[in-house]
N, C-alpha and C positions, 0 to 999 in steps of 0.2 A: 579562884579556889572553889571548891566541888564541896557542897553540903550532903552530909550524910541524912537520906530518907526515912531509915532506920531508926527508931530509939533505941537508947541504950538498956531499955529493961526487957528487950523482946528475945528470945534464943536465940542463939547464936547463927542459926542459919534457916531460912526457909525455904520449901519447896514452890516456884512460882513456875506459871506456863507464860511462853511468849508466842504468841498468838495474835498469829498473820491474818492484816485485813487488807484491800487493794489499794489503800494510801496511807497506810502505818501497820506499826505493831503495838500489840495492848499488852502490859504484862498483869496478869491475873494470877490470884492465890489459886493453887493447885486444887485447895478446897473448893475453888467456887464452880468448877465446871464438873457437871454430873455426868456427861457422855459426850462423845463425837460421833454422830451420824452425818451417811452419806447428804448430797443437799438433793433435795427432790422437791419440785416448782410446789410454794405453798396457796393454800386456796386462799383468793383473793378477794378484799373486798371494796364494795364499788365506793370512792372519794376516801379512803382513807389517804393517810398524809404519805410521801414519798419513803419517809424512814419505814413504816409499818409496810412488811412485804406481804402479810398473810400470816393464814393460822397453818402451821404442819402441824402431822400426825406425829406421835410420842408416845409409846406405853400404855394405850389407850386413853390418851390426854388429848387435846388438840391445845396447841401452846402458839401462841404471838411473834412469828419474826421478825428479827429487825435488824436493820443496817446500821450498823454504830459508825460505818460515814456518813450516811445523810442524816441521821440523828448527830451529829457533831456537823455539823455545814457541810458533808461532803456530798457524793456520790453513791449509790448501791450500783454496786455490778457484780451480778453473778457470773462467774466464766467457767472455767471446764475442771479447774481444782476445786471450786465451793464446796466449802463442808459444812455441816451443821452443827455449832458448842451448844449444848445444853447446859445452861445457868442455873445452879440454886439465887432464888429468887430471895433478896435478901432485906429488903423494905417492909418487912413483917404482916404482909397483908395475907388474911388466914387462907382466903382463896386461892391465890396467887405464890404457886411452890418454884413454877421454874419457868424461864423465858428463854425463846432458840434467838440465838445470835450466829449473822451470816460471817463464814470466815473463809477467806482464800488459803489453803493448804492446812497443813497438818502442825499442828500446836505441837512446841518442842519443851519439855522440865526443863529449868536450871533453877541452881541453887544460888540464892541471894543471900548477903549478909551485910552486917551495919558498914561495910566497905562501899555498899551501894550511891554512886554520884547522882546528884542530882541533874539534869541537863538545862543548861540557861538557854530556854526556846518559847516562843508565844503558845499557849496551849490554847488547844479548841474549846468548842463547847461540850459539855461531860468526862473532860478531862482532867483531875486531878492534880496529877504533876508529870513530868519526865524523866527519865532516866538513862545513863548510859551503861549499854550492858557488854562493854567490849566494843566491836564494831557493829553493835545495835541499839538504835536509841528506842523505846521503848516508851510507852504512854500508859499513865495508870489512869483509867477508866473511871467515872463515879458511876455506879453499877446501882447504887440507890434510886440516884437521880434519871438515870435510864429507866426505871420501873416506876418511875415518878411519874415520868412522860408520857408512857403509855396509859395510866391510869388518868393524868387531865387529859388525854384524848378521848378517854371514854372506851377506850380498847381493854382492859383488865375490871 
């Protein structure tokens, strides 16, 4: 039986994006991502850890990309869909407003509600919980602990 992710005191329905990386999908509050730009190779720096891909350019920022596979034990591979999510950065550090996350194709809305299953699957590392969203299982991301990571690296 399928436990509801949802609390009962939350509205009725939310706006989330499901957002394609090259070995899952992360579903994210609508609110958390600030733009989708094109992915254009970001400037690199020499021994940083395989998750950290580089700083890109943003709005006159230069902001920290990163591979939420290899930051989770996976892989980063950039291919010919890569696009850039631009993250409101949400670990409250005053300097630190928004982090680029690499994503394979184009982030799709859907509306979630306390009908939301939970999915029984081992989660990775910065991974939350599971979800089934139809015939998509979905990964809720800890987006904290992601900016966490880069900050004990010494990157933020």
């Amino acid at each position: 039986m399928s436990q509801s992710v949802v609390s009962q005191d939350t509205p009725s329905s939310l706006t989330g994006l499901l957002v394609p990386l090259a070995d899952r999908t992360l579903l994210l509050p609508n609110v958390a991502v600030a733009e989708l730009v094109p992915y254009r190779a970001p400037r690199t720096a020499e021994g940083a850890p395989s998750w950290f891909l580089g700083q890109v350019a943003w709005r006159d920022l230069s902001l920290p990309l990163l591979s939420f596979e290899a930051a989770s034990n996976g892989v980063a591979a950039p291919d010919s869909g890569a696009r850039v999510a631009i993250l409101n950065a949400l670990g409250g550090r005053e300097h630190v407003k928004f982090i680029a996350l690499l994503v394979q194709g184009i982030p799709r809305s859907i509306k979630v509600d306390a009908s939301l299953a939970r999915s029984d699957v081992a989660l990775a590392p910065l991974e939350l919980d599971a979800v089934n969203l139809g015939d998509v299982q979905a990964r809720i991301p800890d987006l904290i602990a992601l900016e966490q990571k880069l900050a004990d690296a010494g990157l933020v």
